[in-house]
C-alpha positions as CSV (number, residue, x, y, z in Angstrom):
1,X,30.7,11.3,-2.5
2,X,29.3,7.8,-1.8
3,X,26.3,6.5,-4.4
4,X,24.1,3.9,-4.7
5,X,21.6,2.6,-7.1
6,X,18.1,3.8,-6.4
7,X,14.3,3.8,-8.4
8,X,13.5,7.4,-8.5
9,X,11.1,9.5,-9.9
10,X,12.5,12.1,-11.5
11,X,12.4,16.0,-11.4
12,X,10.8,15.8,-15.2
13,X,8.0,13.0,-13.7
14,X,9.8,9.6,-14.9
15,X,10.5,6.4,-13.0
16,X,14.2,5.7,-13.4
17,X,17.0,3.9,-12.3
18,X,19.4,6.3,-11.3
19,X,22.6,7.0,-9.2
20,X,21.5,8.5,-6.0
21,X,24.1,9.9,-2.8
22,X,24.1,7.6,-0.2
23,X,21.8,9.2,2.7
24,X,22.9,12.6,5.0
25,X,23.9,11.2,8.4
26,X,21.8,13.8,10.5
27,X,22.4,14.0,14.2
28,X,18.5,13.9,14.1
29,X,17.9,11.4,12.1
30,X,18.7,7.4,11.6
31,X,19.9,5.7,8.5
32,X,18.0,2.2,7.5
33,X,19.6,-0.6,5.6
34,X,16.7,-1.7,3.2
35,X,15.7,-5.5,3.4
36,X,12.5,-5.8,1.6
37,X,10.3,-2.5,-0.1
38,X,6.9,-3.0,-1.8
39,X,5.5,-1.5,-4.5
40,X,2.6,0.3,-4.6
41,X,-0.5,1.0,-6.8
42,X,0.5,4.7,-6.0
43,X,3.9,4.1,-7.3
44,X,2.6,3.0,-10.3
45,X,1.3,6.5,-11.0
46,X,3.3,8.4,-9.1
47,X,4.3,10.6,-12.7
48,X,0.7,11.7,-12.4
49,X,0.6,12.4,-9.2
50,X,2.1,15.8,-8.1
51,X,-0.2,16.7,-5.3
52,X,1.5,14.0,-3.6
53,X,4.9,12.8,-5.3
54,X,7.3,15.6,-5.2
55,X,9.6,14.3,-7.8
56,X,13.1,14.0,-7.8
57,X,13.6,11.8,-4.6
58,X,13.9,7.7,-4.2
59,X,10.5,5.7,-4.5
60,X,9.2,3.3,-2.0
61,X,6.9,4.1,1.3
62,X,6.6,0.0,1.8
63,X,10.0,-0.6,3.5
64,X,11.7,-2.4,6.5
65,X,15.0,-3.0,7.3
66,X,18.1,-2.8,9.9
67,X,19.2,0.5,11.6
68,X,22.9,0.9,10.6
69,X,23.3,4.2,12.4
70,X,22.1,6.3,14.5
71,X,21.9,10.5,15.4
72,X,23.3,11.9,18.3
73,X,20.4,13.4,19.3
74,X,18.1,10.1,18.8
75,X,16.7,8.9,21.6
76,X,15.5,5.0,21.9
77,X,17.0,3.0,19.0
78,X,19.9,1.2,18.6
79,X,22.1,0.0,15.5
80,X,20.8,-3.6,14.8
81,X,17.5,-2.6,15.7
82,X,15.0,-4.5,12.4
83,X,12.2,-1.4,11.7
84,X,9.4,-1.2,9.5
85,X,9.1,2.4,8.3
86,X,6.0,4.4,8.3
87,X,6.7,6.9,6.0
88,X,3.7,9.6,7.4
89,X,5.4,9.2,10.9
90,X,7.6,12.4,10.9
91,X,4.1,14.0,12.4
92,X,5.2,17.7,14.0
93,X,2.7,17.2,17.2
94,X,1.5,21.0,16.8
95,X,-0.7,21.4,14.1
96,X,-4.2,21.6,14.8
97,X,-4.7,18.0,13.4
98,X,-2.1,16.4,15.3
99,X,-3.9,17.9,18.9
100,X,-7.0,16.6,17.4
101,X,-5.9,13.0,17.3
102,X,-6.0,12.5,13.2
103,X,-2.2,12.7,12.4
104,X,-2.8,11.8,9.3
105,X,-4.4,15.2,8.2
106,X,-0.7,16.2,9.4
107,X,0.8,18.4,6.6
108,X,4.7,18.0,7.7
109,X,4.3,14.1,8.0
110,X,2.1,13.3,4.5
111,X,2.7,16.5,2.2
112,X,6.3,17.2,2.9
113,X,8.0,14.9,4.7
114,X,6.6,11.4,4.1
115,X,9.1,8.7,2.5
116,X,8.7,7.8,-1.1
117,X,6.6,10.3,-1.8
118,X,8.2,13.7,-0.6
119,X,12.0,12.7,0.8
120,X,14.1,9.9,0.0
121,X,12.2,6.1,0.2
122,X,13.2,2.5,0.4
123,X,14.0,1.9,-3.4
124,X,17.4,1.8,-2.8
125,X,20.0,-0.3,-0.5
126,X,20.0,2.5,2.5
127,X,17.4,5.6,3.6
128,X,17.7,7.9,5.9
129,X,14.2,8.3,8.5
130,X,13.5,10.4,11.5
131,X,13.0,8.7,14.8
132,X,8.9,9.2,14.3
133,X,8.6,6.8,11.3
134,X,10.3,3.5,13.0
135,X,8.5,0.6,14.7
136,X,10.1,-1.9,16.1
137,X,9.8,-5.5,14.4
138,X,8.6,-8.0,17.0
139,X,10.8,-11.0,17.1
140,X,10.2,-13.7,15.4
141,X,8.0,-11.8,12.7
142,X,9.3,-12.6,9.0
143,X,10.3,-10.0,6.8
144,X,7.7,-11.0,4.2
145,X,4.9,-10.1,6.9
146,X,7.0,-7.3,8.2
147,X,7.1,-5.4,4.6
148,X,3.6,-5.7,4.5
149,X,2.9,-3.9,7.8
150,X,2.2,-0.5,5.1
151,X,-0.5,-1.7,3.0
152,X,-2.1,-3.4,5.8
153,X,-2.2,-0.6,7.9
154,X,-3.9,1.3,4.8
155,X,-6.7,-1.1,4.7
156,X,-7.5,-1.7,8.2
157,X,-8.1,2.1,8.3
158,X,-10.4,1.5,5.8
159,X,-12.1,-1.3,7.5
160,X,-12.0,0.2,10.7
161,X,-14.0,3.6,8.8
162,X,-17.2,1.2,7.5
163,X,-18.0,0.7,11.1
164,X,-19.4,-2.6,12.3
165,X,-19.4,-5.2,10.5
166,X,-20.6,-8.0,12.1
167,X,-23.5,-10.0,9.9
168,X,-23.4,-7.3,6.6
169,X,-23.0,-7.9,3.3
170,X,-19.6,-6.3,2.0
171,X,-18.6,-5.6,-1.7
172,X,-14.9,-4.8,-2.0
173,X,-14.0,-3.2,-5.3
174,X,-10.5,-4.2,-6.6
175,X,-8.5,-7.3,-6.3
176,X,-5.1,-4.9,-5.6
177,X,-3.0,-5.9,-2.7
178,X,-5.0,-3.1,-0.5
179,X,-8.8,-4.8,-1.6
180,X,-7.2,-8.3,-0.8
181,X,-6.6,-7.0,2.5
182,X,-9.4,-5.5,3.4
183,X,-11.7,-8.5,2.3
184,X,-9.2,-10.2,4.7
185,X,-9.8,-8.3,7.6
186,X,-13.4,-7.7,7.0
187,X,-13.6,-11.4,6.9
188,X,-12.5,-11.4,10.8
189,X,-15.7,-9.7,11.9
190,X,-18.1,-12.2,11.7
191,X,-19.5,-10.3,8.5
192,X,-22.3,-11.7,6.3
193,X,-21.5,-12.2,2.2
194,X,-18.4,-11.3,1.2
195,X,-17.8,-10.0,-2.4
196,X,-15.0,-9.3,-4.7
197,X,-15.1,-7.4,-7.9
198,X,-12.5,-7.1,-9.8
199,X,-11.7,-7.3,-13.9
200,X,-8.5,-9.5,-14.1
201,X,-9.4,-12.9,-14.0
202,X,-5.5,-14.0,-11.7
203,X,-6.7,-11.4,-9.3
204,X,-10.1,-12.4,-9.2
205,X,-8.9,-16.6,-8.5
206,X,-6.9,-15.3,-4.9
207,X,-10.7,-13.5,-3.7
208,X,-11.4,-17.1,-2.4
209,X,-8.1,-17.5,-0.5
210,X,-8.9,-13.4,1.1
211,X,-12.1,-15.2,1.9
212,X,-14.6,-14.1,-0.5
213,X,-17.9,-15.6,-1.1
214,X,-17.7,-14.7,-4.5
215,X,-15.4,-13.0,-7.1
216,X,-16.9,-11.9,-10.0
217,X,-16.3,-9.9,-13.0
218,X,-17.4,-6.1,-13.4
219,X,-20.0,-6.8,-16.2
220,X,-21.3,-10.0,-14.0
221,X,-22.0,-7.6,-11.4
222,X,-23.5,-5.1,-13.4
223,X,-25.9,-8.1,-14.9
224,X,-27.0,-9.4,-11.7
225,X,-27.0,-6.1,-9.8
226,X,-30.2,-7.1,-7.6
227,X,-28.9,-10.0,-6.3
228,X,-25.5,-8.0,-5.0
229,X,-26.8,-5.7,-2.8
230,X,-24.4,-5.1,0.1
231,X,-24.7,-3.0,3.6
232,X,-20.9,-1.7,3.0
233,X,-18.8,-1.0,0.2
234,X,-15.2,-0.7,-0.1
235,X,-14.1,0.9,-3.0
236,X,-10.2,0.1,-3.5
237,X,-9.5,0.6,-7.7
238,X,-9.7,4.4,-7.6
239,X,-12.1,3.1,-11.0
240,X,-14.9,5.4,-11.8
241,X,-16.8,2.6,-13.1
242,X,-16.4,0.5,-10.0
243,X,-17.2,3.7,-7.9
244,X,-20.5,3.5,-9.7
245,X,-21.2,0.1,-9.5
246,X,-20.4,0.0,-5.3
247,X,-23.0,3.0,-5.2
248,X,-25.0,1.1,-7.3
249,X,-24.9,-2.3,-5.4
250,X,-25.8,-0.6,-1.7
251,X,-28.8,-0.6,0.0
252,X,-30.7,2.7,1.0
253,X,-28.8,3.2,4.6
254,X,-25.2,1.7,3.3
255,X,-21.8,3.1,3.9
256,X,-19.5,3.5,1.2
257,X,-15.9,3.4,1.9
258,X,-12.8,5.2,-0.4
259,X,-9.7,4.5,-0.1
260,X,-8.5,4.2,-4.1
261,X,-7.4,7.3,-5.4
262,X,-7.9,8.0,-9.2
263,X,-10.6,8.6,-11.6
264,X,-13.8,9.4,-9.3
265,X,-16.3,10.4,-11.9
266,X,-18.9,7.8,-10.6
267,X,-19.7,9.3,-7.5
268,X,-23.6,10.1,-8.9
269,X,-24.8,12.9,-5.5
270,X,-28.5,11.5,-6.3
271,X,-28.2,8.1,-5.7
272,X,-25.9,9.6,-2.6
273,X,-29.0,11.6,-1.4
274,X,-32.0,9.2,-2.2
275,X,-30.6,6.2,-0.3
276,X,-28.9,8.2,2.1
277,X,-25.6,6.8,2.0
278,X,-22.6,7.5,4.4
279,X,-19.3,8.5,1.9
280,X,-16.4,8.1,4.1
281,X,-12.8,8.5,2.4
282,X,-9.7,6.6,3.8
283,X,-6.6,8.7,4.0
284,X,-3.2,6.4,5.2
285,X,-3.7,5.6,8.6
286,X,-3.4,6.7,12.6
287,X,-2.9,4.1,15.3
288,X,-3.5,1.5,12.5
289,X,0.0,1.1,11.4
290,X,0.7,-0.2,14.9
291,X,-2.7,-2.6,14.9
292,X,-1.4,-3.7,11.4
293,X,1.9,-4.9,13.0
294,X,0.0,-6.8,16.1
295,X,-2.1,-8.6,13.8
296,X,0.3,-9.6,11.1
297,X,2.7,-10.2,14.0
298,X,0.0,-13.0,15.3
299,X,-1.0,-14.1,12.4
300,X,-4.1,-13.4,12.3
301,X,-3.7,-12.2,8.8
302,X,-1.7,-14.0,6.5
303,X,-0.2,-12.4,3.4
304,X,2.3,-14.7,2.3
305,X,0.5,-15.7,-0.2
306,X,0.3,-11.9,-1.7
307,X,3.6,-11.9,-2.4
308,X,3.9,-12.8,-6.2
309,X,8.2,-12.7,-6.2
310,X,11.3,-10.7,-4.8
311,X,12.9,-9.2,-7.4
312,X,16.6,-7.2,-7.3
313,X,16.7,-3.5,-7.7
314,X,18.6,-4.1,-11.2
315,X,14.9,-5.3,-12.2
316,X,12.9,-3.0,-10.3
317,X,11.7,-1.5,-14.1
318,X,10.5,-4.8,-15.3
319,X,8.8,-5.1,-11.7
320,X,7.0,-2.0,-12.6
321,X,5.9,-2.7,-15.9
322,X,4.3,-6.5,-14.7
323,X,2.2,-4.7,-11.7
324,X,1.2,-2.3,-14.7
325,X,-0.4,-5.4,-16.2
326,X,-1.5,-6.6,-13.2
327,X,-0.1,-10.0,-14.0
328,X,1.3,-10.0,-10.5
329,X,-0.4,-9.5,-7.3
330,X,2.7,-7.7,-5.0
331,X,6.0,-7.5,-6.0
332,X,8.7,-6.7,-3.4
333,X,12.6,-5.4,-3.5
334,X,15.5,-6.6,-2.2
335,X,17.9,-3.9,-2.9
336,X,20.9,-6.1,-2.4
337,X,20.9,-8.4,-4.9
338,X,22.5,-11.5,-3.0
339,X,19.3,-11.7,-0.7
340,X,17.1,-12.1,-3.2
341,X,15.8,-15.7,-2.8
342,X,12.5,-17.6,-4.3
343,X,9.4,-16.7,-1.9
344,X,6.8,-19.2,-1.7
345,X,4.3,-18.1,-4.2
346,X,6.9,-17.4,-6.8
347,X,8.1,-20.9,-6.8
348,X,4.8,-22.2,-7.1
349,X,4.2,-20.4,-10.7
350,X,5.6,-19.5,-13.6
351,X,6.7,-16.1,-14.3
352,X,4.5,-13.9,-16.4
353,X,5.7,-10.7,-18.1
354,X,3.1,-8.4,-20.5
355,X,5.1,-5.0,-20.5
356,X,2.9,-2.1,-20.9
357,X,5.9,0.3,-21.2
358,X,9.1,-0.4,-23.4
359,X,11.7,-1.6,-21.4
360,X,13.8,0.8,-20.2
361,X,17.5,1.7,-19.8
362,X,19.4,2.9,-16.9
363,X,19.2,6.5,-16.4
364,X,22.6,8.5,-16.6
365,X,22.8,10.4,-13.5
C-alpha cells in the first residue's frame, strides 16, 4: 500500500505528522494533487473541537490543486483541470436545508463529509474529493489568490449577513486572516469608519493596509468606548472579551455579526434587549465561495499581502506552533517540498518563531 506524509489529527485529539495511504480511487470521486493548503484558526484548535473535527483524518479545508484523476462515473472534469476545494460542497440536495436554499445547514456536506474536518484534507501531497467540492480556477488567477478563495468565502458570508453597509460605522474584532478580510470587503461598500481591534501589535500594523481607519488595542477601545460607537460589528476572535466589547461599542439599533467560534461568555442578553440589537451568526458559506473566487479572480481583493510564508509539509508543526503565537498572519503548505519558493511578504521580513508548544517529533504510524 502507497503512503504519503500528511498533518493529521489524530484518533486520541493530537496534531501530528504521520504516514497516511495515499487516497481510494473511487469511481465517484476525483483525486487532487495539493499545490498550496492554508491553515486555519480552526486548525489551530481543532484537538478541542469534536463537534466538528472528527479525528483521525488529514487536516486542511484551505486547498487547491491539479486533478490527477478522475472516477468513472464523474461527470465534467478532466485530469489537468487546477480546482480550489470547497470542503462543505459534498451537499446531498435532499435534506430539508438543501431545498431551502442554505446548504450550509447541510449535515452530509459540514458534519460528515466536509474535508479537513470529517474526511481526508489538503495537508498532504494528494486528497481525494467528490465532484461537489471542485471549482474551477479561472485562468490566469495565481495560486496564492486561488488558496485563499476558503477564508474569503467565510468572510464575505459574514459581510454579506450585516446587511448594508454603505455610510456605517464598522468595528471588526480580530486581526486573523478572516477579520482582515472582512474589513477588506466591508471597505468596498462605501462604509463610514472602519475599525480594527485586535491585541497583537503585527496584526494590528496590516489593519491600515485591509483599510482600517483605525487599529487599536483592546484596552484603548475599552478607554475610549464613547467615541467607538459603530452601526455593525463583526466579531471574528471567537474572544469573549471582544464579544463584549463589539456589544458594548454598538449603537441601540446595531447588528452584530459572529462568525469566531470559541469562548462566547460575553454575549450579556440585556444589553442585547435594551438596544435592540440584531445577533446574526456566520456559518461557512453558500453561493459565497463562488463570489469569493470572482472577486479574488478580479482583483478586487488583494490578499497577497496576507500571506506571511510557504512552508513544506516537513515543517508544517513549526507552522502551527508560529500561528499559535500569532507571530504570523497566514501561513500556507506546499506539500511538495521542491515548490516551495519565497512569497512576497516572506521575503520582505525576517522570520519570527515564539513556539507555544515543544517542538514536536514525527509521529510513528
Amino acid at each position: 500500500m502507497a503512503v504519503m506524509t500528511a498533518v493529521m489529527l489524530t484518533t486520541d485529539r493530537r496534531i501530528e505528522l504521520r504516514d497516511r495511504a495515499e487516497p481510494d480511487r473511487r469511481a465517484d470521486q476525483v483525486v487532487v494533487d495539493i499545490d498550496l493548503c492554508g491553515i486555519c484558526g480552526s486548525d489551530l484548535h481543532s484537538p478541542d473541537l469534536p463537534q466538528v473535527y472528527r479525528g483521525g483524518f488529514t487536516l486542511g479545508h484551505e486547498a487547491t490543486g491539479v486533478l490527477s484523476w478522475v472516477g468513472d462515473d464523474v461527470e465534467g472534469w478532466m485530469v489537468g483541470q487546477r480546482v480550489a476545494i470547497n470542503p462543505n460542497g459534498n451537499v446531498d440536495g435532499t435534506c430539508e436545508y438543501c431545498r431551502a436554499g442554505h446548504p450550509n445547514f447541510c449535515r452530509q456536506a459540514t458534519l460528515e463529509t466536509a474535508l479537513g474536518l470529517q474526511m481526508d484534507g489538503g495537508l498532504a501531497p494528494r486528497m481525494a474529493a467528490f465532484s461537489g467540492s471542485l471549482r474551477v480556477v479561472p485562468t490566469g488567477m495565481s495560486r496564492y489568490a486561488a488558496v485563499w478563495v476558503e477564508p474569503t468565502a467565510t468572510a464575505l458570508r459574514a459581510v454579506k449577513l450585516a446587511g448594508d453597509l454603505a455610510g456605517a460605522d464598522v468595528l471588526v474584532t480580530g486581526g486573523c486572516p478572516i477579520g482582515q478580510l472582512a474589513l477588506r470587503l466591508s471597505k468596498l461598500q462605501g462604509i463610514g469608519r472602519l475599525t480594527l481591534v485586535e491585541p497583537s501589535q503585527q496584526r494590528r500594523n496590516v489593519g491600515a493596509a485591509s483599510g482600517a481607519d483605525a487599529s487599536i488595542d483592546p484596552a484603548t477601545a475599552r478607554r475610549d468606548l464613547d467615541d467607538l460607537r459603530v452601526d455593525v460589528a463583526i466579531e471574528a476572535s471567537g474572544n469573549g472579551g471582544a464579544l463584549e466589547l463589539a456589544v458594548d461599542a454598538l449603537k441601540p439599533g446595531g447588528t452584530l455579526v459572529v462568525v469566531g467560534g470559541g469562548d462566547k461568555t460575553g454575549l450579556d442578553p440585556t444589553s442585547v434587549l435594551l438596544k435592540e440589537l440584531t445577533v446574526r451568526g456566520s456559518f461557512v458559506y453558500n453561493d459565497e465561495f463562488d463570489g469569493a473566487i470572482a472577486l479574488l479572480a478580479e482583483g478586487a481583493v488583494k490578499v497577497d499581502d496576507l500571506t506571511s510564508h510557504v512552508s513544506s509539509l516537513d515543517a508544517a508543526l513549526d507552522a502551527f506552533d508560529s500561528l499559535r503565537s500569532a507571530s504570523t498572519m497566514k501561513v500556507l503548505i506546499s506539500p511538495t517540498s521542491d515548490r516551495v519558493a519565497p512569497h512576497a511578504t516572506q521575503r520582505a521580513r525576517a522570520r519570527t518563531r515564539q513556539s507555544a508548544h515543544p517542538r514536536r517529533r514525527r509521529a510513528p504510524s
